[in-house]
N, C-alpha and C positions, 0 to 999 in steps of 0.2 A: 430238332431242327437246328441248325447252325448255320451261321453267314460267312460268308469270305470274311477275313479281317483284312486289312490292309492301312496304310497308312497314308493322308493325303499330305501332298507335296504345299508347304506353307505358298500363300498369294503371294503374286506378284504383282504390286498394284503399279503399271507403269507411272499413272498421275502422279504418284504422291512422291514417289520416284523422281521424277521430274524437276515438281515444285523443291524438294529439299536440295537438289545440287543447283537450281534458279538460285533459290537465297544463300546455299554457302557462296557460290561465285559473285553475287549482288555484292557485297560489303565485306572484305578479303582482311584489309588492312586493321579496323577499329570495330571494337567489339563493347566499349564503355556503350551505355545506353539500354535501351530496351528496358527491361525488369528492375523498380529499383528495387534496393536491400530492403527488407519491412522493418522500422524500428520496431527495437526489442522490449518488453516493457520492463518499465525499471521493477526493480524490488522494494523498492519502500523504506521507510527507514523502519529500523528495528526498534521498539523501546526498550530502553532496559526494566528491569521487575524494580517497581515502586515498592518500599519497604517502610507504608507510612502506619502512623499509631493508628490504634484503636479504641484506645483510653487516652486522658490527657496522664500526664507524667508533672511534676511539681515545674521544672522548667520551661516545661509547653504553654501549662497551663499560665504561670508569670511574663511572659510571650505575651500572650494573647491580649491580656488586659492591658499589660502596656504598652504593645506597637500596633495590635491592629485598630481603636480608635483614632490615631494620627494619619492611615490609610486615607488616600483621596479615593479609591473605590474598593469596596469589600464585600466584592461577591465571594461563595464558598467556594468559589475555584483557586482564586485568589490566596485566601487562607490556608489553604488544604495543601498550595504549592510551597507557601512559602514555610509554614509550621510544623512540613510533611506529617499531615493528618490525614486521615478518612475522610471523605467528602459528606458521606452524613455527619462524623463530630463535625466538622465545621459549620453543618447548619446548625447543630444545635447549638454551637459555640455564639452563634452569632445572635439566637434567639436569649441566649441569658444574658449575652450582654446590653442587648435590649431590652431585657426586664430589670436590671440593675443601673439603666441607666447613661451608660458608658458611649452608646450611638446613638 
């Protein structure tokens, strides 16, 4: 069994028709407005790769004992930035210097 094929002719929707040559002729002149741009969102800043120790080294470790008790706050973030260490040796750094006395 088979059907006619044929092709149908696309709508002709007078309305919409209408409305779009209403609003091109509404406002001819200025076209600013309407839709704003969406801000874009930023990218963030990049870190660069940290490349701090993992052991203390002789001149880390002579650092440590003598500028970080003069520190007015010494958290391990603190140390870690400034001695470029690991932030676990810095806590540990800070627990011996707490057993020795030094904070």
């Amino acid at each position: 069994r088979s059907y006619p094929s044929f092709a149908m002719p696309p709508k002709n929707d007078k309305k919409k028709d209408a409305e779009k040559s209403a609003k091109k002729d509404k406002y001819p002149v200025s076209k600013s407005g309407g839709k704003a741009k969406m801000k874009k969102w930023s990218k963030g800043r990049v870190r660069g790769k940290l490349n701090n120790l993992v052991l203390f080294n002789k001149a880390t470790y002579y650092k440590l004992c003598k500028e970080v008790p003069n520190y007015k706050l010494i958290p391990p973030a603190v140390i870690s930035e400034r001695l470029e260490i690991h932030g676990s040796l810095a806590r540990a750094a800070l627990q011996e210097l707490l057993s020795k006395g030094f904070i």
